[in-house]
VMD Tcl script that draws the C-alpha trace (Angstrom):
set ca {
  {156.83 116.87 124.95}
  {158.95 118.54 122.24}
  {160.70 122.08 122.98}
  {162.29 123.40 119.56}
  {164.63 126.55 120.19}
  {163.33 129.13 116.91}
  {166.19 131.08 117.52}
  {168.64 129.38 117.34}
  {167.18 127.10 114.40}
  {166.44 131.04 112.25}
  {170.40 132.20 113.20}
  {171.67 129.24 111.50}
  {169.22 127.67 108.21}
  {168.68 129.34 105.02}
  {165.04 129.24 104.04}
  {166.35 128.53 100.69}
  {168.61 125.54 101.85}
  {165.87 124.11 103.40}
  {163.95 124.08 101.18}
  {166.36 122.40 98.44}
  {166.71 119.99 101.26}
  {163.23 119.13 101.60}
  {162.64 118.61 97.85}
  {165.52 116.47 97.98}
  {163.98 114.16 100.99}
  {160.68 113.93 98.59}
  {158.59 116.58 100.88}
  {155.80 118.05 98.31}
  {154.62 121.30 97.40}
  {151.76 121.52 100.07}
  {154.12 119.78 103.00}
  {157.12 122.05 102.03}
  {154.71 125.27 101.88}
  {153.74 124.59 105.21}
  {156.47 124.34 106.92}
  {157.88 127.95 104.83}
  {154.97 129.31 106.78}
  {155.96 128.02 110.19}
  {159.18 129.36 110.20}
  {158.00 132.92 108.33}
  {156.13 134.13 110.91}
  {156.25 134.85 114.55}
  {153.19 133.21 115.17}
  {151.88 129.42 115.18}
  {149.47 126.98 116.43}
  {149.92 123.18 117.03}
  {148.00 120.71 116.96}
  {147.11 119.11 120.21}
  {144.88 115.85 120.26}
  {143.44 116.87 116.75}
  {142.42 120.15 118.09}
  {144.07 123.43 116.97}
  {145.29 125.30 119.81}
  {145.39 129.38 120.31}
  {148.12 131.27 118.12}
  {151.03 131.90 120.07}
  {154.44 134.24 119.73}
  {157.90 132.58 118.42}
  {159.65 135.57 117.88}
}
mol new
graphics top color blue
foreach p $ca { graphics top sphere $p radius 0.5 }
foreach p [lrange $ca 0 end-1] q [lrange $ca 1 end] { graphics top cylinder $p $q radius 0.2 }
display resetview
């Protein structure tokens, strides 16, 4: 089980910041676009037992 607080993670990173800081920890284009994405929206899915699950609200 993994609970991530978004709100407190959006109050306090830089978009920008992070993503100097995942070039620097050798993340790629694709990997770092990704997770841009996650964090850009209000809504996400996860993947659960290599199943998508429904789009839910972060915001």
């Amino acid at each position: 089980m993994v609970k991530l607080d978004f709100e407190k993670a959006y109050d306090s990173v830089d978009n920008k910041f992070l993503d100097l800081c995942l070039i620097g920890m050798g993340f790629g284009q694709r990997w770092r676009g990704r997770i841009s994405s996650c964090i850009s929206t209000p809504m996400i899915s996860v993947l659960v037992n290599e199943s998508l699950s429904m789009e839910f609200d972060i915001g």
